[in-house]
N, C-alpha and C positions, 0 to 999 in steps of 0.2 A: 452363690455360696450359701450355704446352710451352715447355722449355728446356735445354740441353745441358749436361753438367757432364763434366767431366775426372777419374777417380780413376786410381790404379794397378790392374794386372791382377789381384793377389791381392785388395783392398777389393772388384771388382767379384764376384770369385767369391764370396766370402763374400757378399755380397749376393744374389745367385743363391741359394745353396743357401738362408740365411733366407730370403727370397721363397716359395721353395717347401714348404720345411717350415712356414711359416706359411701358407701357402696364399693369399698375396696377391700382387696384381704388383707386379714391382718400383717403378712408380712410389707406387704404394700403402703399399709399406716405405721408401723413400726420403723424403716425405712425412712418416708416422708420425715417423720417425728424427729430424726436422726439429724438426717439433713439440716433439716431446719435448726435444732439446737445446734449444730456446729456449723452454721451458718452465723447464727447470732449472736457467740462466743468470737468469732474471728471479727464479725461489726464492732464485738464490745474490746476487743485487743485493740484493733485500729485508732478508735476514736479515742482509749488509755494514752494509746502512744502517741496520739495527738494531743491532747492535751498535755501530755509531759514535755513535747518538742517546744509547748506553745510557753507554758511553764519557765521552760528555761532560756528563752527568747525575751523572755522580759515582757511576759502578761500582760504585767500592772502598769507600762506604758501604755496611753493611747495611742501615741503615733506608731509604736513598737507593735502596738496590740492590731490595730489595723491591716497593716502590711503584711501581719503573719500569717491573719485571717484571710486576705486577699490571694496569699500565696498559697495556702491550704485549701481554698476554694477551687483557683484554677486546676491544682494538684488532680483533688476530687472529680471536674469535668473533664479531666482528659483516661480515668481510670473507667473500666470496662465492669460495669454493675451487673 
């Protein structure tokens, strides 16, 4: 898909020169760039709404705090990274 985006002149240089020292096209780095920001927006949602689950489980327990940690672990290894 083709589509147009607007940055300022310096953002576009610096995307030229990574482009090319990475040795991809621009749409190629732009793309990547994409992905990866909205890769690391959904990391930064998850671990939000982990901490708010853990929050309202009663944190400020240790024993509480443990178990929630424990459960949030196993949770974590059994999801597809």
């Amino acid at each position: 898909m083709k589509t147009a985006i607007s940055i300022d002149d310096q953002t576009f240089q610096m995307g030229e020169r990574l482009a090319q020292k990475l040795k991809m096209s621009r749409s190629e780095l732009y793309a990547t760039a994409l992905r990866k920001f909205a890769r690391e927006e959904e990391e930064l949602a998850l671990s939000q709404t982990y901490d708010r689950v853990f929050a309202a489980l009663g944190g400020q327990d240790p024993e509480t705090a443990d178990a929630v940690r424990a459960a949030g672990r196993r949770t974590l290894e059994r999801g597809e990274w």
